[in-house]
C-alpha positions as CSV (number, residue, x, y, z in Angstrom):
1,X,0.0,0.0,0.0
2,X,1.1,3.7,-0.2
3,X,2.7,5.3,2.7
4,X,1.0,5.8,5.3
5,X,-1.8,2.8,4.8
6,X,-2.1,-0.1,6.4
7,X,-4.1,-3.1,4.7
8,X,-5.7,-6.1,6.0
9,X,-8.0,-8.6,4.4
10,X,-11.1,-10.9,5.1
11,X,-13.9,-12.5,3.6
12,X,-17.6,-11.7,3.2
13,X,-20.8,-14.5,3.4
14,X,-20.6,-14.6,-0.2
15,X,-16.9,-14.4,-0.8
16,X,-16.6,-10.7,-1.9
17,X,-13.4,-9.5,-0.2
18,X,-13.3,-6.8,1.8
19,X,-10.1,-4.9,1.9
20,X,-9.0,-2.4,5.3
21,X,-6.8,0.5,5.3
22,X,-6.0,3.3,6.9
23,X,-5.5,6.8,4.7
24,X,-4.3,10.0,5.5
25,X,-7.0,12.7,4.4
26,X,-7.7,16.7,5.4
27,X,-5.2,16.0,8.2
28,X,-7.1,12.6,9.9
29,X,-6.1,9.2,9.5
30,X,-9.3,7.3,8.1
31,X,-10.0,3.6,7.9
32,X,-11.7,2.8,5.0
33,X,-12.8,-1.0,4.1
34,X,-13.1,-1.5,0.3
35,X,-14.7,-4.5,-1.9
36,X,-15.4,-5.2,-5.8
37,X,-12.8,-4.4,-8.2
38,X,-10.3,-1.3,-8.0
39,X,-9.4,-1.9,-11.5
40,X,-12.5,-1.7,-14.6
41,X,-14.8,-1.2,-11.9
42,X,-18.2,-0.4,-13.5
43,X,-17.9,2.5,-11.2
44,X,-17.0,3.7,-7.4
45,X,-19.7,3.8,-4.4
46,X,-19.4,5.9,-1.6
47,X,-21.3,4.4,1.2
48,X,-21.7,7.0,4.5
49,X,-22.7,5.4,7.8
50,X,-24.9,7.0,10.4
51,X,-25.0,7.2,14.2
52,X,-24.4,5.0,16.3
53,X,-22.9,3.1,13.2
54,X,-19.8,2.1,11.1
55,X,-18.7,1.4,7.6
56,X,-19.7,-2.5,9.1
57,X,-23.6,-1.3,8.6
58,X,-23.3,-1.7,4.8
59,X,-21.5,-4.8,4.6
60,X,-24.4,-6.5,2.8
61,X,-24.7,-3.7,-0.2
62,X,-20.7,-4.0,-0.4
63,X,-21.2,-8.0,-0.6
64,X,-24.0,-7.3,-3.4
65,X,-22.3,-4.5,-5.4
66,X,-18.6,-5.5,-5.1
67,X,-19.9,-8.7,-6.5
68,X,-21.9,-7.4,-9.7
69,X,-18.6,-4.9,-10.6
70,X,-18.8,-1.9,-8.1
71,X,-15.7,-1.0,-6.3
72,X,-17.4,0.0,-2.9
73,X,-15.6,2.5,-0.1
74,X,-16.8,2.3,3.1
75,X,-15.4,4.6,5.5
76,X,-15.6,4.9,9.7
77,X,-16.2,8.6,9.2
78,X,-14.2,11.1,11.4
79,X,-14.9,10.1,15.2
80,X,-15.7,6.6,15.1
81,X,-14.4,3.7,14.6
82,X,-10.7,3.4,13.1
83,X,-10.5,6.8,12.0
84,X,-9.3,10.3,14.2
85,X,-11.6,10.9,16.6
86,X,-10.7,15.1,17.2
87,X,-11.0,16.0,20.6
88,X,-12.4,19.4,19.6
89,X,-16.4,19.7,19.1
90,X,-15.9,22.5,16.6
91,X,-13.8,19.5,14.4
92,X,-17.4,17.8,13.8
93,X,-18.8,20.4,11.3
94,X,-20.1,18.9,8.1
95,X,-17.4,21.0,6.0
96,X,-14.9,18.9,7.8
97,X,-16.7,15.8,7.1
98,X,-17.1,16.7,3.8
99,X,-13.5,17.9,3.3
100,X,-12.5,14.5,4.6
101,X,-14.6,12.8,1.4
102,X,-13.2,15.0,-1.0
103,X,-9.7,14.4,0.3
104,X,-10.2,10.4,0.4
105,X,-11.4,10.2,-3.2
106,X,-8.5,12.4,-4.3
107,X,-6.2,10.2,-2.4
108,X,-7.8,6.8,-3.9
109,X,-7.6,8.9,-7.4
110,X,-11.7,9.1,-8.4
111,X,-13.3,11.7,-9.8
112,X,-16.6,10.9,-9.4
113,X,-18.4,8.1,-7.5
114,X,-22.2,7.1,-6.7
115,X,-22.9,8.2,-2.7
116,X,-24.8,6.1,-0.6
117,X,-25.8,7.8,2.8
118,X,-28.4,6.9,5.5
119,X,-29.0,8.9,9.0
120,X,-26.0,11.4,9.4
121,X,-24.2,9.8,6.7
122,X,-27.8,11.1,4.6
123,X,-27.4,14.8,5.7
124,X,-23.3,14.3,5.1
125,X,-24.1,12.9,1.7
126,X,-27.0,15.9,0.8
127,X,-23.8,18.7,1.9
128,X,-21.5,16.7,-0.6
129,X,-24.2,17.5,-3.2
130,X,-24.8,20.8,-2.5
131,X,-20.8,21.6,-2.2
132,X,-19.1,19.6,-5.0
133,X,-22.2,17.9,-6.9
134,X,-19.6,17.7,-9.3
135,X,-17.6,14.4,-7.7
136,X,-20.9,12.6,-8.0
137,X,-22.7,10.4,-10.7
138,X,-25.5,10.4,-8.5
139,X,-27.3,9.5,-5.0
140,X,-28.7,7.0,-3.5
141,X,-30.3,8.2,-0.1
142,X,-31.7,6.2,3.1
143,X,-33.9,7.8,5.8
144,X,-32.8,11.3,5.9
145,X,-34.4,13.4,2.9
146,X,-33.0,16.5,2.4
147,X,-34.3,18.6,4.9
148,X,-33.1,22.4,4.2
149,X,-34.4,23.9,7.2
150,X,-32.3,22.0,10.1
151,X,-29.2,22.0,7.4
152,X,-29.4,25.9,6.2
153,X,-30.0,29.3,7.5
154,X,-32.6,30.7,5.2
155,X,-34.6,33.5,5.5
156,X,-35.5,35.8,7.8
157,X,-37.9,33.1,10.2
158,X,-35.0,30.8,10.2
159,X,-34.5,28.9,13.6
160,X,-31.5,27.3,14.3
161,X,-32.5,23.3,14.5
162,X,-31.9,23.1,18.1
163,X,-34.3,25.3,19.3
164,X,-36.5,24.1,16.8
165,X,-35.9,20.6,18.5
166,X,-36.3,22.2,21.9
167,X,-39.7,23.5,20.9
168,X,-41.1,20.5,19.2
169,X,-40.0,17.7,21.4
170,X,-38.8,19.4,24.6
171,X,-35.4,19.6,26.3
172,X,-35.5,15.7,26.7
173,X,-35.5,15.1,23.2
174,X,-31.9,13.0,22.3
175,X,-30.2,15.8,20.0
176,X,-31.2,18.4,22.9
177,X,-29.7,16.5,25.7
178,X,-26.5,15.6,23.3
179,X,-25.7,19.7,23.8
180,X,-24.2,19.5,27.0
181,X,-20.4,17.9,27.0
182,X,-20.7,15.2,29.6
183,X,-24.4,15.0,29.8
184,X,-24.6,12.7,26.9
185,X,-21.3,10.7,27.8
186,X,-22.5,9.9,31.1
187,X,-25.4,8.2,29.4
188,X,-23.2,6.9,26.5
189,X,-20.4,5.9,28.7
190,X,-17.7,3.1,26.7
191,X,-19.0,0.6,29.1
192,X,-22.4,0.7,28.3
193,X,-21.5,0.1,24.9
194,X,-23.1,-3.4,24.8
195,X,-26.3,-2.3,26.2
196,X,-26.3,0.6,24.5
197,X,-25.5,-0.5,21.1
198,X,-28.0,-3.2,21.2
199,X,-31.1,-1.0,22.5
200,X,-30.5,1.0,19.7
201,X,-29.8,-1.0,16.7
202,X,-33.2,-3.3,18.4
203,X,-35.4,-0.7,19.5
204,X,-34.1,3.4,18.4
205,X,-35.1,5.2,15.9
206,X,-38.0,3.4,14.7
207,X,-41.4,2.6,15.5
208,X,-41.8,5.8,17.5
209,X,-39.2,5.2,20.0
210,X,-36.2,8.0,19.8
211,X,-33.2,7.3,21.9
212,X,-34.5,8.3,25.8
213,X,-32.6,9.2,28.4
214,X,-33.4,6.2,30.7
215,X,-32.9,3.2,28.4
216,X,-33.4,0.4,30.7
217,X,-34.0,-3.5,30.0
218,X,-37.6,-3.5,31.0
219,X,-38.8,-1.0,28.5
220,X,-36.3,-2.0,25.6
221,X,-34.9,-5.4,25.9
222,X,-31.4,-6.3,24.8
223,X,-32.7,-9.7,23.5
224,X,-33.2,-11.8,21.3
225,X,-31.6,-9.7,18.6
226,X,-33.9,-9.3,15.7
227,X,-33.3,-11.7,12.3
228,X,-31.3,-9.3,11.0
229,X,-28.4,-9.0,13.4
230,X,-25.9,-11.6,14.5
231,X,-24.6,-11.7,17.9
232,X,-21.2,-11.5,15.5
233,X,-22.6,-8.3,13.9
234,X,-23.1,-7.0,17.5
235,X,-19.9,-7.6,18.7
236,X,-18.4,-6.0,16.0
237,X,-20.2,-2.6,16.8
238,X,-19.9,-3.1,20.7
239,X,-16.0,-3.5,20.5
240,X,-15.6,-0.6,18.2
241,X,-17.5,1.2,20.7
242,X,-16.0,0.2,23.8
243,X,-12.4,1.0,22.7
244,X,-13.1,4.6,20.9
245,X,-17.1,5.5,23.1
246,X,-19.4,7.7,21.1
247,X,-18.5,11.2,21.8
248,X,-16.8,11.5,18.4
249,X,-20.3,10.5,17.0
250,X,-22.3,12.6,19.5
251,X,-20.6,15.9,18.0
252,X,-21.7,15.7,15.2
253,X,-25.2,16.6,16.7
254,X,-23.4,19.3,18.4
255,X,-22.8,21.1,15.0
256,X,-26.2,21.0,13.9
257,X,-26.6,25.3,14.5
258,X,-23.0,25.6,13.3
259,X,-23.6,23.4,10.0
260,X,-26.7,25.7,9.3
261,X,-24.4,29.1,9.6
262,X,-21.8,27.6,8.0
263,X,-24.0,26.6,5.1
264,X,-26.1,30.0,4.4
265,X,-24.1,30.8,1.1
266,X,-26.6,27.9,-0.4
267,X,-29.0,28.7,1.4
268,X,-31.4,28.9,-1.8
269,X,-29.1,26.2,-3.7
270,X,-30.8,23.0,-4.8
271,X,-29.4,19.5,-5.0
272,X,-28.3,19.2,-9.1
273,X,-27.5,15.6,-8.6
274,X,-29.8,12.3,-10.1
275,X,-31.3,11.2,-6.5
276,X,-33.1,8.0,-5.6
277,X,-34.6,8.2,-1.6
278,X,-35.8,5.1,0.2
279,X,-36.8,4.9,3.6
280,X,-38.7,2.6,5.8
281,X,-42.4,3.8,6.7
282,X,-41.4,3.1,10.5
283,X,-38.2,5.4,10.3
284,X,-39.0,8.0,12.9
285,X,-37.0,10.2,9.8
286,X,-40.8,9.4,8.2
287,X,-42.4,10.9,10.7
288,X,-41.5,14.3,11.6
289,X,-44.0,16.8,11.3
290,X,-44.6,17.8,7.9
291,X,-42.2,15.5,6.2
292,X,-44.8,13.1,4.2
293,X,-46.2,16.3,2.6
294,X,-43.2,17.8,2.2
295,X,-41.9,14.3,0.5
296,X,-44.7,13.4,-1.7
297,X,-46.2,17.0,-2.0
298,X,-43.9,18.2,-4.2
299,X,-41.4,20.0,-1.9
300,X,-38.9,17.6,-2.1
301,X,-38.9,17.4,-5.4
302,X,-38.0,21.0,-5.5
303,X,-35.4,21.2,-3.6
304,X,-33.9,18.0,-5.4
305,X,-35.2,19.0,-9.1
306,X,-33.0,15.3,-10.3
307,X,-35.5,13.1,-7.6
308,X,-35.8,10.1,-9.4
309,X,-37.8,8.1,-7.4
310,X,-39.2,7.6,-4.0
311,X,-39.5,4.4,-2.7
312,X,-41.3,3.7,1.1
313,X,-40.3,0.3,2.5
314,X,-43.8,-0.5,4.6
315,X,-42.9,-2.1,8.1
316,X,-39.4,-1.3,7.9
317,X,-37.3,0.8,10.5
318,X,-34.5,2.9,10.6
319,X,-31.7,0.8,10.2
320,X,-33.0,-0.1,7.0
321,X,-29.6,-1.3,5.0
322,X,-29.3,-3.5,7.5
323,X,-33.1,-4.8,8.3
324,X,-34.4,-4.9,4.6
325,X,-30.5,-5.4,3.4
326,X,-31.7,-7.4,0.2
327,X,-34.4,-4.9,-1.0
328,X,-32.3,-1.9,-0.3
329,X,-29.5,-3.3,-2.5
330,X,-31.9,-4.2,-5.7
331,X,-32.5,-0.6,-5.4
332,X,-29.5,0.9,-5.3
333,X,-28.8,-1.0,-7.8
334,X,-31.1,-0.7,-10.1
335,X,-31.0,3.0,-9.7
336,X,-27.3,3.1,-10.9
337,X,-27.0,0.5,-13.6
338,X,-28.4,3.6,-15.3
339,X,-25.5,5.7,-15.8
């Protein structure tokens, strides 16, 4: 590998390779697991995780692409997993995040790629669009739609997505109480990891249920696991966890005012990239106020003027890639067989 990289190998349930490195990009080190060809690839996808996640949540559409000619890049995006966790809050913005993509897909030599995002990887992946919709073919987007108002200051009524939160949900809410250094960490403490991470791959985000501030057993049991995880597939979360904790993950929720200033240059800008959105009808995403109307009604489509097509898995949750892992990979990739 090139300076600076360090590669490791191992083998996916249906024999696709996945290959680990670390990279060097916008002054991080990143690890980045790869599969599918890196030479005559039909083309590149970028695939951004969410919270509490890692590039391990798409190992299925890597397994599915990489194996029908795709050379897929998975990152642990800055403050989890193998990559740089910045002790600064201000380090979480999502021009850093951002800079970090651009950097890694000039380091791995691509000009353009397909992105693949779903929670915070979503909103990162809508930014990429917005700021360089020219390093991508197109977009393939789970559970977050683009959602200008908690991304960009706009207009004169603008309120800053926190107090927005604040007034919709209360101070309780999780991306309120994730303000205050420590507050969340005391919840989200390393070792808690296991509990943690299984409450809310099992029971967050979907269905109603948020992430509260008293997750105990009774309420929100830590097994069975459903079908769809592995007690493999949650240990490989819970270590990651345990050794870094989430703190990198919960700043990026403490950016979400700064992201908006940051961002007002485009604050009338809309997304020129082709789009696909799925999302599950349980995804509490799904079910903000306002968000079905603004999807179907219209809005969206405004704001995205390329939306190809929307597609609304009935039943399914939030973690959708990984719940509904087959159907979500026939669709991204039947959206970008097309270009």
């Amino acid at each position: 590998g090139r300076e600076g990289e360090r590669e490791s190998f191992w083998l996916t349930m249906e024999g696709v390779v996945i290959r680990h490195r670390t990279v060097k990009v916008n002054g991080i080190s990143m690890h980045v697991a790869e599969a599918g060809p890196e030479v005559d690839a039909k083309g590149a996808v970028l695939f951004l995780h969410g919270f509490p996640e890692l590039w391990y949540s798409w190992r299925h559409q890597m397994d599915h692409l990489g194996a029908r000619g795709y050379r897929c890049i998975a990152p642990d995006l800055r403050g989890y997993g193998g990559t740089t966790a910045p002790p600064d809050v201000a380090s979480y913005t999502a021009f850093h995040i951002v800079g970090d993509l651009v950097a890694l897909l000039d380091t791995l030599g691509l000009a353009k790629v397909f992105v693949v995002g779903h929670d915070w990887g979503a909103l990162i992946a809508w930014y990429l669009c917005l700021f360089r919709p020219e390093r991508v073919t197109a977009l393939a987007n789970t559970s977050v739609a683009f959602m200008r108002n908690i991304m960009i200051r706009n207009g004169p009524d603008f309120v800053n997505p926190i107090e927005y939160f604040n007034r919709a949900y209360g101070p309780n809410y999780y991306k309120c109480r994730f303000q205050e250094p420590g507050v969340a960490e005391k919840q989200f403490a390393p070792a808690h990891a296991k509990r943690l991470m299984r409450q809310m791959l099992c029971h967050c985000f979907s269905h109603g249920v948020f992430c509260d501030e008293e997750m105990d057993d009774h309420k929100y049991p830590t097994s069975p696991l459903p079908p769809w995880l592995t007690e493999a597939d949650m240990d490989y979360f819970v270590t990651s966890f345990e050794k870094t904790g989430f703190t990198g993950a919960i700043n990026y929720y403490r950016n979400f005012d700064k992201n908006c200033e940051l961002a007002a240059p485009w604050a009338d800008a809309k997304v020129q990239v082709p789009t696909k959105y799925i999302v599950g009808d349980g995804d509490i995403t799904y079910n903000f106020e306002g968000i079905q109307e603004y999807i179907h009604g219209g809005g969206f489509k405004e704001d995205v003027p390329l939306l190809d097509e929307v597609v609304v898995i009935p039943g399914a949750g939030h973690f959708i890639q990984q719940e509904r892992a087959q159907e979500v990979s026939d669709h991204i990739y039947d959206f970008i067989i097309k270009f």
